[in-house]
C-alpha positions as CSV (number, residue, x, y, z in Angstrom):
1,X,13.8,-10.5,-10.9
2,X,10.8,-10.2,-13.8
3,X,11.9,-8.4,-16.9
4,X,10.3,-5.1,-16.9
5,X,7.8,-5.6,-19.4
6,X,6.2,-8.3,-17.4
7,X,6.9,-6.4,-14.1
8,X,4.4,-3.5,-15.2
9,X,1.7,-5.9,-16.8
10,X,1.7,-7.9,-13.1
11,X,1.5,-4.6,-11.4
12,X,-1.3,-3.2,-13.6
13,X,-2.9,-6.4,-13.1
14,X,-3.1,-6.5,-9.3
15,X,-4.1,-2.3,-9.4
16,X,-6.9,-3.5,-11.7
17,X,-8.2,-6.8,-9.4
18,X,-11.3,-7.1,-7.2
19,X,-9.2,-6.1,-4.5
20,X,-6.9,-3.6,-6.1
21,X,-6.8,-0.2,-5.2
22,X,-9.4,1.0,-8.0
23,X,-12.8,0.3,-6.2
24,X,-12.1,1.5,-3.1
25,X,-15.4,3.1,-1.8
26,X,-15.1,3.6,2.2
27,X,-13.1,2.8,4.8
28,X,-14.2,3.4,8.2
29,X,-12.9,2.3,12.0
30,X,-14.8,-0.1,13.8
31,X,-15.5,0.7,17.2
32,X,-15.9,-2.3,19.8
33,X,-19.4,-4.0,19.4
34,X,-21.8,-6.1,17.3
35,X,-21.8,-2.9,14.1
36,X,-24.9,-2.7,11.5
37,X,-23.2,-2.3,8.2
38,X,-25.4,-0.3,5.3
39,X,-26.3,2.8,3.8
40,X,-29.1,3.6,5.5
41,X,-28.8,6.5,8.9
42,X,-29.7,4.0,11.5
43,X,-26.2,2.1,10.3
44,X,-23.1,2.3,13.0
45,X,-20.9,1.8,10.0
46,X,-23.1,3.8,7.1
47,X,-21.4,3.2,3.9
48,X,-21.6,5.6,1.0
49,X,-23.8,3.7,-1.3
50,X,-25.5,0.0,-1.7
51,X,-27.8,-1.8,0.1
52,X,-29.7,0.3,2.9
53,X,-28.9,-2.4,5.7
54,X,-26.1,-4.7,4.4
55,X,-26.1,-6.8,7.5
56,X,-23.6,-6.9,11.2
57,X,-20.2,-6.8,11.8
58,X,-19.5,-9.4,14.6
59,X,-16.0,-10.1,16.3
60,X,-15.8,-13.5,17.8
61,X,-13.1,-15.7,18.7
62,X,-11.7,-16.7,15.5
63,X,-11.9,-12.7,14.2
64,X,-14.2,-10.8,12.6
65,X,-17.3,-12.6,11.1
66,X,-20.2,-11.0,9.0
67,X,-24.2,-12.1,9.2
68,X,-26.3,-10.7,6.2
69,X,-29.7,-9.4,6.9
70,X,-31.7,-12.5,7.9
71,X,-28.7,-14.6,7.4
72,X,-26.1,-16.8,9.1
73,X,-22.7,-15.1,10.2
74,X,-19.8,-15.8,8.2
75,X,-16.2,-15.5,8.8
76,X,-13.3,-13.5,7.2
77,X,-10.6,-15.1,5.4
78,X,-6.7,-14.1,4.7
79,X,-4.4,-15.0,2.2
80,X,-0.5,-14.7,3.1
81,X,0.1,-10.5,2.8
82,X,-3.7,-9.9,2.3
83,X,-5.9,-8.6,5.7
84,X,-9.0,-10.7,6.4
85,X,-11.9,-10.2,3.3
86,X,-15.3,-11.6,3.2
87,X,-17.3,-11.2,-0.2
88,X,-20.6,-9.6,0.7
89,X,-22.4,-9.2,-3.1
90,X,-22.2,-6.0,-4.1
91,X,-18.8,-5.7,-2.1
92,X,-15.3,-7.6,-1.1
93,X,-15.7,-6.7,2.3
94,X,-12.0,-6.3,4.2
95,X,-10.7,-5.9,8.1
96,X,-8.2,-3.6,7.5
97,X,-6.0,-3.0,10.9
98,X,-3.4,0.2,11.8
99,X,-2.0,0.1,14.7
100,X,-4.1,-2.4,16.1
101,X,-6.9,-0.4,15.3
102,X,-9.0,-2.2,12.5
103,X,-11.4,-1.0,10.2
104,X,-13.7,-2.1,7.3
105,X,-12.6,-1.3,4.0
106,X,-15.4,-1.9,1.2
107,X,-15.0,-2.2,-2.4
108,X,-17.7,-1.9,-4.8
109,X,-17.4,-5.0,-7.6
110,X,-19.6,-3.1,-9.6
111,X,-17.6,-0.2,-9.9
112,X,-15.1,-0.4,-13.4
113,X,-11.4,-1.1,-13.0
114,X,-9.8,0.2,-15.2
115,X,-6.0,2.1,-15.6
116,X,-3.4,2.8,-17.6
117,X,-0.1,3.5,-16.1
118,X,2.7,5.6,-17.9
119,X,6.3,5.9,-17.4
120,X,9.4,7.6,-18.2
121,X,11.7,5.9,-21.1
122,X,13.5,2.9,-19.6
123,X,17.6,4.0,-18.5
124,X,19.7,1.2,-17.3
125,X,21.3,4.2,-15.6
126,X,18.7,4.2,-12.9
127,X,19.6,0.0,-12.4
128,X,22.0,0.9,-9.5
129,X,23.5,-2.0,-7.2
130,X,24.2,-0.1,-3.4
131,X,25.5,-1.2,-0.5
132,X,23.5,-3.1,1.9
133,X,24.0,-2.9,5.2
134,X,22.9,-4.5,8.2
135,X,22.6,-2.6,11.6
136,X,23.8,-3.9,14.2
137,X,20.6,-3.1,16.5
138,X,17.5,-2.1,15.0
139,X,16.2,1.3,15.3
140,X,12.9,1.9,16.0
141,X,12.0,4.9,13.0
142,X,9.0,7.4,13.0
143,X,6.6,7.2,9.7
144,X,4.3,9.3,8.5
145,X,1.4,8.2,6.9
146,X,-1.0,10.1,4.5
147,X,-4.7,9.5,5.6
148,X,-3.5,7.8,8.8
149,X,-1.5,9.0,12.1
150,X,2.1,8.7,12.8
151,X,3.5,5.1,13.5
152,X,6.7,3.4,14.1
153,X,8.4,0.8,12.3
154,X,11.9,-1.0,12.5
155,X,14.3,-0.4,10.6
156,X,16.8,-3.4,10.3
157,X,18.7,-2.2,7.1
158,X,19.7,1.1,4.9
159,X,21.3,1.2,1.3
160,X,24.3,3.2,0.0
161,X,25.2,5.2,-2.9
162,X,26.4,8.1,-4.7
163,X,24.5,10.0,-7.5
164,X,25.5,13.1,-9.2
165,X,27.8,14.1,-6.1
166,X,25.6,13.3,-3.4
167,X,26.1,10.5,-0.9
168,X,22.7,8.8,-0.5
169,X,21.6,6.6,2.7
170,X,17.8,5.0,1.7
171,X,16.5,3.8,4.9
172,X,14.4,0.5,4.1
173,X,11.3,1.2,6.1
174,X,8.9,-1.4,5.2
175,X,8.9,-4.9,3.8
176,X,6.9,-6.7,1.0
177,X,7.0,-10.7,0.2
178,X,10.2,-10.4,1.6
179,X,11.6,-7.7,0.4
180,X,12.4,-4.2,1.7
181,X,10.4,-1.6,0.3
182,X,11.7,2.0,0.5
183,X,9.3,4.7,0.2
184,X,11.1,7.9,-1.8
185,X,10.7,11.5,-2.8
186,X,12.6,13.5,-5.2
187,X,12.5,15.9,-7.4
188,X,9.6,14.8,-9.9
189,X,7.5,14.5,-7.2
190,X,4.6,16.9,-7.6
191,X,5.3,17.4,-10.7
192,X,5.7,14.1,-13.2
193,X,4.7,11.7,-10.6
194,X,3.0,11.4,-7.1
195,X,3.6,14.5,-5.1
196,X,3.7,12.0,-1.5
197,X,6.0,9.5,-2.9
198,X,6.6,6.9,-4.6
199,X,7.7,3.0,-3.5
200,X,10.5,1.0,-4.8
201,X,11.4,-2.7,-4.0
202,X,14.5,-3.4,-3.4
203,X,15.8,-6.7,-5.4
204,X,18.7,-9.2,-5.3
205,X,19.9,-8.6,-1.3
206,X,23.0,-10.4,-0.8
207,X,26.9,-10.1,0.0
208,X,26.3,-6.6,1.3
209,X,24.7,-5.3,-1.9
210,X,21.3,-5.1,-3.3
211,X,20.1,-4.2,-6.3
212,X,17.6,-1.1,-6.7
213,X,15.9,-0.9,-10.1
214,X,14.3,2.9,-10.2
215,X,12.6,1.9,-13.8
216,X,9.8,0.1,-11.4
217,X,9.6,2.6,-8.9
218,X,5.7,3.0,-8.9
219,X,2.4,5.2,-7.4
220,X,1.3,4.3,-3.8
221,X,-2.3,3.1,-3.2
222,X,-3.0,6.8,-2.2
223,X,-2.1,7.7,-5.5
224,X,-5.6,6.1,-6.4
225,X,-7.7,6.2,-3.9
226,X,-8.5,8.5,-0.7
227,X,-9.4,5.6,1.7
228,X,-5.9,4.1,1.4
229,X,-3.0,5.2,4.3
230,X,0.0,5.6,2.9
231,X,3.6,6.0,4.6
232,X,5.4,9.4,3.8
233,X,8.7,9.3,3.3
234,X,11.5,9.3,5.6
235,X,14.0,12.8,5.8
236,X,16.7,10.7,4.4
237,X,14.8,9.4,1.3
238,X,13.9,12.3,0.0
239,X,16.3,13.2,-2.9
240,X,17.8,16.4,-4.2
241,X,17.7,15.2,-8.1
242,X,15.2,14.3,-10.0
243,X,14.7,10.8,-11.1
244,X,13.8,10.4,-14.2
245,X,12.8,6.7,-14.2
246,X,9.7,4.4,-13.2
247,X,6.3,5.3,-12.8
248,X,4.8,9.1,-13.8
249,X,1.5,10.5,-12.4
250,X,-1.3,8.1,-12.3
């Protein structure tokens, strides 16, 4: 596990990159079809700025591939945990699928990228190793998701632990490089940070226990942008404390 300090600079870093969540500009479903990309009315896709007839979305064979205006069509590429993106000047262009329906998500390169992020003072308090348990079949779980429709993901593991009286089951819901990410609410929420939630990665899963570091919980992508979808947290992970730890309001 990073130390904290150079936790937070890699997660401003990655908020602040071309394809971060800080130069978001549209995201809009594509419907089956050659699709002219551009601002301009005639556009199946209109965009909300740029270039009044950016050029066609194609799907082929290989995937999606992207022809400027007068030009040859190229293909997307992806990068392990990163959806298909072609770079299309003035915009990273980006194939974006939710339940197998994809869309094109455009950011601007032009736009600034900039953040700073706050937090509540550091507490080794809030470092709290719980039990990890394995079910023994998975269960398929509901999840809401702000700016998107309800889906259904598998939950393969919960963790387990007791704060201030209360017996706590976190219900891992989604997974990052690896690692289970639980999306959590609690009583700070709407208040000192994100009303929807906030994500935390769990760290260090192994002999039943894994280790849950609240100091990096941190903002979702909604937090930043409206054309991110977001999962909502599950009954169970919404807390009756507050926790005073990890990222405040963006």
């Amino acid at each position: 596990m990073l130390p904290l300090n150079e936790h937070r600079q890699e997660r401003l870093a990655a908020l602040q990159a071309e394809d971060g969540w800080l130069n978001l500009c549209d995201r809009v479903e594509i419907p089956p079809g050659p699709q002219t990309v551009g601002s301009a009315e005639d556009c199946t896709i209109r965009l909300s700025g740029g270039p009044a007839h950016l050029g066609t979305l194609l799907l082929g064979d290989g995937g999606f591939q992207f022809a400027v205006e007068g030009g040859t069509a190229q293909p997307f590429t992806a990068r392990p945990e990163t959806p298909p993106q072609l770079r299309v000047p003035p915009f990273l262009l980006e194939i974006h699928t939710v339940d197998d329906q994809p869309a094109l998500r455009v950011r601007d390169l032009t736009l600034p990228r900039k953040a700073a992020l706050h937090y509540f003072p550091d507490d080794p308090a809030w470092v709290i190793r719980a039990r990890w348990q394995t079910l023994d079949t998975p269960v398929a779980q509901p999840v809401d998701q702000k700016g998107g429709n309800r889906t259904t993901v598998n939950l393969t593991h919960t963790a387990h632990f007791v704060h201030d009286g209360h017996a706590i089951t976190l219900l891992a819901t989604h997974w990052k490089a690896g690692k289970p990410m639980f999306v959590i609410r609690d009583q700070t929420s709407g208040k000192e940070t994100y009303a929807a939630s906030r994500f935390l990665i769990g760290e260090d899963a192994k002999d039943g226990q894994i280790t849950l570091d609240f100091n990096r919980a941190f903002t979702p992508p909604c937090g930043f942008t409206d054309f991110a979808i977001c999962p909502l947290p599950p009954r169970e992970n919404i807390l009756p404390f507050r926790i005073a730890a990890g990222e405040l309001f963006p």
